[in-house]
Wavefront OBJ file of the C-alpha trace (Angstrom):
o trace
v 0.000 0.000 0.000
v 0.907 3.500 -1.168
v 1.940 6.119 2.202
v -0.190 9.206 1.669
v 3.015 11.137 0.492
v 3.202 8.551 -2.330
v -0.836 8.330 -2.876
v -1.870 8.078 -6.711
v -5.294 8.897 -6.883
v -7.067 9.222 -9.764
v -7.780 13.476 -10.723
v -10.984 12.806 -11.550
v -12.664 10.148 -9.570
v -10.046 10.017 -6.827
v -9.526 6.295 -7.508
v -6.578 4.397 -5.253
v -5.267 1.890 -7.360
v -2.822 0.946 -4.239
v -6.240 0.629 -1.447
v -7.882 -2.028 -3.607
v -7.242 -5.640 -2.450
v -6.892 -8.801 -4.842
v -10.117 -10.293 -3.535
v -12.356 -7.556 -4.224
v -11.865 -6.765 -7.356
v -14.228 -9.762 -8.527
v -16.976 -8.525 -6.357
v -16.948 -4.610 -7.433
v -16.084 -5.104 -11.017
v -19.259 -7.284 -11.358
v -20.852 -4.938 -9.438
v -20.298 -1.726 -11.474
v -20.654 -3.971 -14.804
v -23.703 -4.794 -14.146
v -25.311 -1.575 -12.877
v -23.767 -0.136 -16.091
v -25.225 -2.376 -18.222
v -29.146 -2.055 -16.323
v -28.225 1.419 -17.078
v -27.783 1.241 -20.787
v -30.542 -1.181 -20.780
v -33.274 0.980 -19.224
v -32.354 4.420 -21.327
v -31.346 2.928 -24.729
v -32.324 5.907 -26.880
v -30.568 8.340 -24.229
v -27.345 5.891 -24.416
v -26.333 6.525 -27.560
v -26.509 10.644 -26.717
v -23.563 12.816 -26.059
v -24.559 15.721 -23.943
v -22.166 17.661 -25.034
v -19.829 17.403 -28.018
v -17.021 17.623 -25.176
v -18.073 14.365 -24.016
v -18.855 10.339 -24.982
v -22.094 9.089 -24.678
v -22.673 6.395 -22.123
v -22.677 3.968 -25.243
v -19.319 5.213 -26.000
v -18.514 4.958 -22.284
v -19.351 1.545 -22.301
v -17.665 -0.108 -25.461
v -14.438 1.301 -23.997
v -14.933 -0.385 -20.567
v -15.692 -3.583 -22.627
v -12.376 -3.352 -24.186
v -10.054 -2.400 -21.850
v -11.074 -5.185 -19.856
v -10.392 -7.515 -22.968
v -7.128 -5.805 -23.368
v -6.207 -5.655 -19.620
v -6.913 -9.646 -19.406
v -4.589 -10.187 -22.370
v -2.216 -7.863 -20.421
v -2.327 -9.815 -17.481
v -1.671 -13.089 -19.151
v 1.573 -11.731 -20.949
v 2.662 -10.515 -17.644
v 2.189 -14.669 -15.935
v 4.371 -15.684 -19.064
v 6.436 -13.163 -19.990
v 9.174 -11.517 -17.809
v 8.153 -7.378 -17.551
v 6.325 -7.166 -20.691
v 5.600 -3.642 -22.467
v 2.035 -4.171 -24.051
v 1.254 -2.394 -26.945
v -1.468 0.469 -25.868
v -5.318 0.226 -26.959
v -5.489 3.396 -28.536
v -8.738 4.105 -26.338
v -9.337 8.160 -27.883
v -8.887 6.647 -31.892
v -11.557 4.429 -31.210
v -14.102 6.912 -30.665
v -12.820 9.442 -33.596
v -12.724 6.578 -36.042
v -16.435 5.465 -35.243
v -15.349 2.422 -34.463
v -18.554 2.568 -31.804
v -20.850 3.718 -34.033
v -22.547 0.633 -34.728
v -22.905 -0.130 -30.655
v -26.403 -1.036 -29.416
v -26.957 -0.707 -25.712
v -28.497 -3.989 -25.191
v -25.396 -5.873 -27.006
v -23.071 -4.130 -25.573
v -24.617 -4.280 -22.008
v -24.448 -8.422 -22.502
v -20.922 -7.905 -23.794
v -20.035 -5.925 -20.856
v -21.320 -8.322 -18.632
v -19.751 -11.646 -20.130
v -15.690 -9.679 -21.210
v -16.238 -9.268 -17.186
v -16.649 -12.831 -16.146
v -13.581 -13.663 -18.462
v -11.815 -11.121 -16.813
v -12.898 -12.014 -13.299
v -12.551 -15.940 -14.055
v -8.755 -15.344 -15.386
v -7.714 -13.289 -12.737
v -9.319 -15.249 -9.930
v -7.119 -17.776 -11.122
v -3.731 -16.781 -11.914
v -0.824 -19.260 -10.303
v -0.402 -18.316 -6.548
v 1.884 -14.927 -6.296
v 1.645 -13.563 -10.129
v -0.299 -11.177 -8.840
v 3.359 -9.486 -7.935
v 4.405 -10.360 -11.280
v 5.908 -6.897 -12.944
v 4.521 -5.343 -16.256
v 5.589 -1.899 -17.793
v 1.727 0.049 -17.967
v 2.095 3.699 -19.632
v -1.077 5.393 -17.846
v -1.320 7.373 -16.045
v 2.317 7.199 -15.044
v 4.819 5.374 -17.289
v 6.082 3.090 -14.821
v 6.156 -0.891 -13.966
v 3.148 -2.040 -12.315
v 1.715 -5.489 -11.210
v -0.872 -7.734 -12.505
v -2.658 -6.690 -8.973
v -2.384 -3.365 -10.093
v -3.417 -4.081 -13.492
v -6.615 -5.489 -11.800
v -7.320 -2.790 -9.700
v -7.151 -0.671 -13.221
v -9.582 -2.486 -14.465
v -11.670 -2.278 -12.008
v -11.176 1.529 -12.258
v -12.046 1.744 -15.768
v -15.027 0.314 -14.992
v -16.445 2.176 -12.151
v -15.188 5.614 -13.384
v -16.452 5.008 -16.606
v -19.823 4.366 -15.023
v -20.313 7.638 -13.205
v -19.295 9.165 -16.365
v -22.426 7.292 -17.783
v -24.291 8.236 -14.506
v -23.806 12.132 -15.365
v -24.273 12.422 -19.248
v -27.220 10.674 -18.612
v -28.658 13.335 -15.960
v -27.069 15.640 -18.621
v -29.173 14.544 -21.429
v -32.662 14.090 -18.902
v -31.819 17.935 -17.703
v -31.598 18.971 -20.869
v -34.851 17.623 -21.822
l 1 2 3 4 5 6 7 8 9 10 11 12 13 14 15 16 17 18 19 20 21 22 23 24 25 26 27 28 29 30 31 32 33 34 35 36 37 38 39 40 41 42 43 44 45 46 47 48 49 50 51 52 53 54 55 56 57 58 59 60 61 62 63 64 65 66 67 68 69 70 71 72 73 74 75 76 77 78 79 80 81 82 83 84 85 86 87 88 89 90 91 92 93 94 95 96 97 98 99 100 101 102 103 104 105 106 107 108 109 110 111 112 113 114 115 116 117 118 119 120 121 122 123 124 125 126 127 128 129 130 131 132 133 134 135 136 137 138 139 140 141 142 143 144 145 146 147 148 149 150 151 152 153 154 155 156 157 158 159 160 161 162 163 164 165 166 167 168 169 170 171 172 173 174 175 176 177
């Protein structure tokens, strides 16, 4: 655990990617995958809305959650065989200006959601004892070696930030209404 000098918190959510232990991060990622994807199941027309230009629609939101976590489990399982890996990044930003989520539909991509989670939950549940430790070179928001634990806990903080960023555009868009 990080000493408050040496706290990294996320700027925005204020995230601790150091407070989050191995064994929850099952628990709350299904958690906040699944109350993301009742979200974008009960407001599908909203979903699919940016309330600003500034800012991804919960859609958008989503789709990126999905694939971090599908590139943060392949991350993890280069890290059990390889010896401090450097992934390549996922190029999260270029997705969205290419349209490469234009296509998404809410209810889809809430069953995706929920199902990349269980693969991610199910591989990291059951890693060899110790890889956890296990060092990988991660570029955000720090260049700097991480672990597979902390890898995790990212994931897990994709997820729930991502959702509150769902949570407000969609109070955006019913405000603006």
């Amino acid at each position: 655990m990080a000493n408050s000098i040496d706290r990294e918190a996320c700027e925005f959510c204020d995230f601790e990617w150091d407070t989050v232990f191995p064994a929850e991060v099952g628990p709350r990622l299904r958690h906040a995958v699944r109350t993301f994807a009742n979200l974008l199941i009960a407001n599908p027309e909203e979903s699919l809305q940016r309330p600003n230009p500034d800012r991804w629609s919960a859609v958008e939101y989503g789709a990126h959650a999905r694939d971090v976590l599908m590139n943060l489990r392949d991350r993890i399982i280069l890290g059990v065989v390889e010896d401090n890996p450097v992934p390549h990044g996922m190029h999260g930003t270029p997705r969205i200006e290419l349209g490469l989520y234009d296509a998404e539909q809410p209810e889809s991509l809430a069953n995706e959601l929920v199902v990349v989670a269980e693969i991610f939950i199910r591989t990291y549940d059951h890693l060899p004892p110790h890889a956890g430790s296990r060092p990988i070179f991660y570029g955000w928001p720090v260049a700097t070696t991480r672990t597979l634990d902390w890898v995790a806990a990212q994931a897990l903080h994709e997820c729930e930030h991502h959702l509150d960023d769902a949570k407000f555009d969609l109070a955006e868009i019913a405000r603006l209404a």
